[in-house]
C-alpha positions as CSV (number, residue, x, y, z in Angstrom):
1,X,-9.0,-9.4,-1.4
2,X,-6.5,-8.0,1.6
3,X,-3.2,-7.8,1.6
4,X,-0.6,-6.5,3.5
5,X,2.1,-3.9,2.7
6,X,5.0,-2.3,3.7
7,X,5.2,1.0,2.8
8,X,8.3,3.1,2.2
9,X,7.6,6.8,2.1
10,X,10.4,9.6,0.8
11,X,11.8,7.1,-1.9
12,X,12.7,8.5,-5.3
13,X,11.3,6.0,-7.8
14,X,7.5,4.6,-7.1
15,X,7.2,0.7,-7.2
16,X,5.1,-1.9,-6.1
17,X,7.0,-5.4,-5.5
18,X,5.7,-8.5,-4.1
19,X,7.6,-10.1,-1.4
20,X,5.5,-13.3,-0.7
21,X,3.0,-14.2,2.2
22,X,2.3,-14.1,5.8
23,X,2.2,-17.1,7.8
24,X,-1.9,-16.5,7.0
25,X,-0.8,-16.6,3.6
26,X,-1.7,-13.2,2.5
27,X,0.2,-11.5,-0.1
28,X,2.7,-9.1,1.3
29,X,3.9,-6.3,-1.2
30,X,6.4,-3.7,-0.4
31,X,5.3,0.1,-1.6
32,X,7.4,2.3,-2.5
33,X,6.0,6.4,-2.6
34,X,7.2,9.4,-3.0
35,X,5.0,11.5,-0.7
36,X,6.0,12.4,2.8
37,X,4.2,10.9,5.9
38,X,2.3,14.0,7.0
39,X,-1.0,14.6,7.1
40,X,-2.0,11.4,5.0
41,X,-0.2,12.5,2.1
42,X,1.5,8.8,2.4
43,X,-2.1,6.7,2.4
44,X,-3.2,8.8,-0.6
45,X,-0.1,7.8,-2.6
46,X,0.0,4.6,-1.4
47,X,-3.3,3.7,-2.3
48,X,-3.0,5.7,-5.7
49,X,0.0,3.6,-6.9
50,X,-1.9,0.1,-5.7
51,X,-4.6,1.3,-7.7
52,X,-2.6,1.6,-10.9
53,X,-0.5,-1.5,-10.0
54,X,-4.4,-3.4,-9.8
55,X,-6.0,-1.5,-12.4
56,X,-8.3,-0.8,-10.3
57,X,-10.0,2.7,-9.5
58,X,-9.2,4.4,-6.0
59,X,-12.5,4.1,-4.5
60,X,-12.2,0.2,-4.8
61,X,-9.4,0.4,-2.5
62,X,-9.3,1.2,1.8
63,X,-6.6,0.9,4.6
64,X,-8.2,-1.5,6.7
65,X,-5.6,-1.4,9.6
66,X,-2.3,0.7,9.8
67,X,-3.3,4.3,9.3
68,X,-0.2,5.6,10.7
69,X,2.4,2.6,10.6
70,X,4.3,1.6,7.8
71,X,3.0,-2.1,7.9
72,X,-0.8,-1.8,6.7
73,X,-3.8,-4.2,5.7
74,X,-5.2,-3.0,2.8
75,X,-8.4,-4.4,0.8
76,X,-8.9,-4.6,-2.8
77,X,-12.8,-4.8,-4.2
């Protein structure tokens, strides 16, 4: 499954919220981390709290397109 999510880095409490679908009729969730975007430390939270909010380990889950944007594709397995 891919979706696509907004992330929101620097923010003091850690959510995941869905905000609907693209026009492709993806879901589109916003993310908000903690971590700072340096040196990745953004990804790795980002893909830490999807992973929790899917139940779903880490490994199961890649940045397909975004690396260093806010707006990402991500994919679920």
């Amino acid at each position: 499954m891919r979706i696509h999510i907004h992330v929101v880095p620097w923010s003091k409490q850690q959510s995941v919220e869905k905000q609907g679908q693209d026009i492709y009729g993806h879901d589109v969730y916003k993310v908000k981390i903690s971590e700072k975007p340096v040196d990745g430390a953004a990804n790795r939270g980002a893909i830490e709290i999807l992973s929790e909010f899917f139940k779903v380990p880490k490994r199961n889950i890649s940045i397909v397109s975004g690396h260093t944007s806010r707006e990402k594709i991500v994919e679920i397995m």
